[in-house]
C-alpha positions in Angstrom: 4.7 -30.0 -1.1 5.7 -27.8 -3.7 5.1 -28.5 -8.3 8.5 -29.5 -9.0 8.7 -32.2 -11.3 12.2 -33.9 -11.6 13.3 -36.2 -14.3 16.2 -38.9 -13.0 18.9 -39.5 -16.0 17.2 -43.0 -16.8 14.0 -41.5 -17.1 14.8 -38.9 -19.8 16.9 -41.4 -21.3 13.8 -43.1 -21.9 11.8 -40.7 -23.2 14.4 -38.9 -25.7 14.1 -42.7 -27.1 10.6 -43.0 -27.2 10.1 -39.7 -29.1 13.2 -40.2 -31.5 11.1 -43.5 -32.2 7.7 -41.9 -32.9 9.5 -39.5 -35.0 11.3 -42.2 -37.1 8.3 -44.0 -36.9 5.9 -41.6 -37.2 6.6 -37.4 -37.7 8.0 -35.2 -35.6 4.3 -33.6 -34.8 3.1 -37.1 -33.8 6.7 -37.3 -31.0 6.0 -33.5 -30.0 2.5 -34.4 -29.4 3.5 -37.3 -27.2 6.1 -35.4 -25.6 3.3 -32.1 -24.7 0.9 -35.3 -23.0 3.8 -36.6 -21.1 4.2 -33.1 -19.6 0.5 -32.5 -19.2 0.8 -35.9 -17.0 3.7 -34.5 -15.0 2.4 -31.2 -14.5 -1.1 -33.0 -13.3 0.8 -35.3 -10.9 2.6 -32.7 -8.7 -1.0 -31.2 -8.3 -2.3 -34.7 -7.5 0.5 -37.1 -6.5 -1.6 -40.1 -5.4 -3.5 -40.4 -8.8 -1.3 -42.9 -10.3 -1.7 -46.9 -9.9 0.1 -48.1 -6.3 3.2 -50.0 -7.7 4.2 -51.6 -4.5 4.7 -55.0 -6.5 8.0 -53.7 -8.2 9.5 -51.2 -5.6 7.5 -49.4 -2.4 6.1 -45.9 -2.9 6.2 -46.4 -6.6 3.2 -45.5 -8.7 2.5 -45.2 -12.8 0.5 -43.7 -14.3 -0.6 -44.4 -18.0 0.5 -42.1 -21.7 -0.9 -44.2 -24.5 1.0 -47.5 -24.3 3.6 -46.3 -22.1 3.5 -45.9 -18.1 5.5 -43.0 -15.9 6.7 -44.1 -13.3 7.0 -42.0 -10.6 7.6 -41.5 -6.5 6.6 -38.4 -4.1 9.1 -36.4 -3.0 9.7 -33.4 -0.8 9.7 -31.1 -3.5 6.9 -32.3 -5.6 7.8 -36.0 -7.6 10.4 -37.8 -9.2 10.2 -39.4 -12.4 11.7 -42.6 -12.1 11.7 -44.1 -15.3 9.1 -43.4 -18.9 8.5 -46.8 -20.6 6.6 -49.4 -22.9 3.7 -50.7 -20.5 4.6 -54.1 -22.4 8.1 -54.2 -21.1 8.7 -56.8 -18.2 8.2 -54.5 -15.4 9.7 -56.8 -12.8 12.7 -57.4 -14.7 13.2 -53.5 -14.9 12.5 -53.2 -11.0 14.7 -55.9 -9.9 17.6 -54.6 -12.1 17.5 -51.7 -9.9 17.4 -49.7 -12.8 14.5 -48.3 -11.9 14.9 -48.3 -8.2 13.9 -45.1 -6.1 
């Protein structure tokens, strides 16, 4: 397996929201900061691609893994991992699964 972490179009969808909010919300510093975690997360999870939580409950070979109140979800692939979708760990995560927007 090689370090390639790939973003799918829903995925950074979601986080382009999530740092346009913490800037509004927040500052810009506070949304880059967020932003340099999330990539520190990604970066650690093509070293380490079983770390995350086992998400098997909303769609097989899914796992998350945890940035402040938001969860990455993610799968293994060939090349490294795929980051299926960056959301609020208070969404309903079932409704999100069965939608298929989050599907693998």
């Amino acid at each position: 397996m090689s370090n390639i972490c790939r973003f799918t179009i829903p995925a950074s969808r979601d986080l382009e929201a999530i740092i346009d909010y913490i800037a509004q919300q927040s500052s810009i510093d506070r949304s880059e900061a967020f932003l340099k975690q999330v990539n520190a997360k990604c970066q650690r999870l093509t070293q380490f691609p079983e770390m995350g939580r086992k998400r098997d409950e909303l769609a097989i070979g899914v796992r998350s893994l945890p940035v402040e109140s938001h969860l990455i979800f993610y799968r293994s692939i060939t090349e490294g991992i795929e980051i299926l979708r960056v959301v609020s760990g208070y969404q309903d995560l079932e409704a999100l699964f069965e939608n298929g927007d989050a599907q693998p």
